[in-house]
C-alpha positions as CSV (number, residue, x, y, z in Angstrom):
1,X,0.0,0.0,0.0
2,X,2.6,2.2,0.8
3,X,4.6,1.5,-2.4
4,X,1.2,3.1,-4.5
5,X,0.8,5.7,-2.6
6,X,4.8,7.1,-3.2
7,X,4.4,6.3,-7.3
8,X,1.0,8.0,-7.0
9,X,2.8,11.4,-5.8
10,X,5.5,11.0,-8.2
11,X,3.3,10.6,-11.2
12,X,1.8,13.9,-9.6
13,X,4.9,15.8,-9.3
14,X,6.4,14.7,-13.1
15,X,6.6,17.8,-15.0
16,X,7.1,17.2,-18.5
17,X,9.7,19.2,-20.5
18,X,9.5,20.4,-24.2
19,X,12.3,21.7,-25.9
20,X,12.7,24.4,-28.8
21,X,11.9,23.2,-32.0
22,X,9.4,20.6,-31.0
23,X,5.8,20.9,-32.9
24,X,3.3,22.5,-30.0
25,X,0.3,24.1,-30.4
26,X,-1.1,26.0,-27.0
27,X,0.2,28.0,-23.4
28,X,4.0,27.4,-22.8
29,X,6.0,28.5,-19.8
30,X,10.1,28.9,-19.9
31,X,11.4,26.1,-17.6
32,X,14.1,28.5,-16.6
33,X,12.7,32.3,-16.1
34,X,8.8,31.4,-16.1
35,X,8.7,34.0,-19.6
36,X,5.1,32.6,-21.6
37,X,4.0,31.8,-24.8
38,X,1.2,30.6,-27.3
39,X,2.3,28.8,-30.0
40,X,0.3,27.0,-33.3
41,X,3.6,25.7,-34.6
42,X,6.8,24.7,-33.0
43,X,8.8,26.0,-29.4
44,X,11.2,28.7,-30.2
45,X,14.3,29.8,-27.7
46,X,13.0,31.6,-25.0
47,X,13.3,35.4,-25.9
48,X,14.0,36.2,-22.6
49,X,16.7,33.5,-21.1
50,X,17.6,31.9,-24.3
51,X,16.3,28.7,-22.8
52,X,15.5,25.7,-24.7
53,X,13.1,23.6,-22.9
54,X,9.4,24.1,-21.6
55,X,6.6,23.5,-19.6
56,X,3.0,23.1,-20.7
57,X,0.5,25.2,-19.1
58,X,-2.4,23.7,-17.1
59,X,-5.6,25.1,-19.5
60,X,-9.1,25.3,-17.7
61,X,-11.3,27.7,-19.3
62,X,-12.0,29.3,-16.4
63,X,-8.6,30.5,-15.5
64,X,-8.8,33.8,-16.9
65,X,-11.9,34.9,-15.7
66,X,-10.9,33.8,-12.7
67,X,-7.8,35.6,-12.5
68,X,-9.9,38.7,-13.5
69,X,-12.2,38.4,-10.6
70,X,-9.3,38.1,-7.3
């Protein structure tokens, strides 16, 4: 039981990296300085950093109007 319950939380806590030049389409975040971007084609270099990986963003559809409202 316990053995389940420590791969459960690890398969929570993966975070799966994409790096630049990898086909994408939707909300990326830069893995090193957080910098964001939508993209319909493939991950560029981060502008900011020069970073080559990111992280998918968690979509909901309410997350902007929720963001608006706080």
């Amino acid at each position: 039981m316990v053995q389940r319950l420590e791969v459960r939380e690890l398969e929570r806590d993966y975070i799966e990296f994409w790096p630049a030049g990898t086909r994408a389409k939707g909300e990326y975040h830069c893995s090193d300085c957080g910098y964001g971007v939508v993209v319909t084609t493939v991950l560029p270099l981060c502008p900011m950093c020069s970073c080559e990986s990111w992280e998918q963003a968690a979509w909901s559809p309410f997350r902007r109007t929720a963001a608006g409202i706080f």
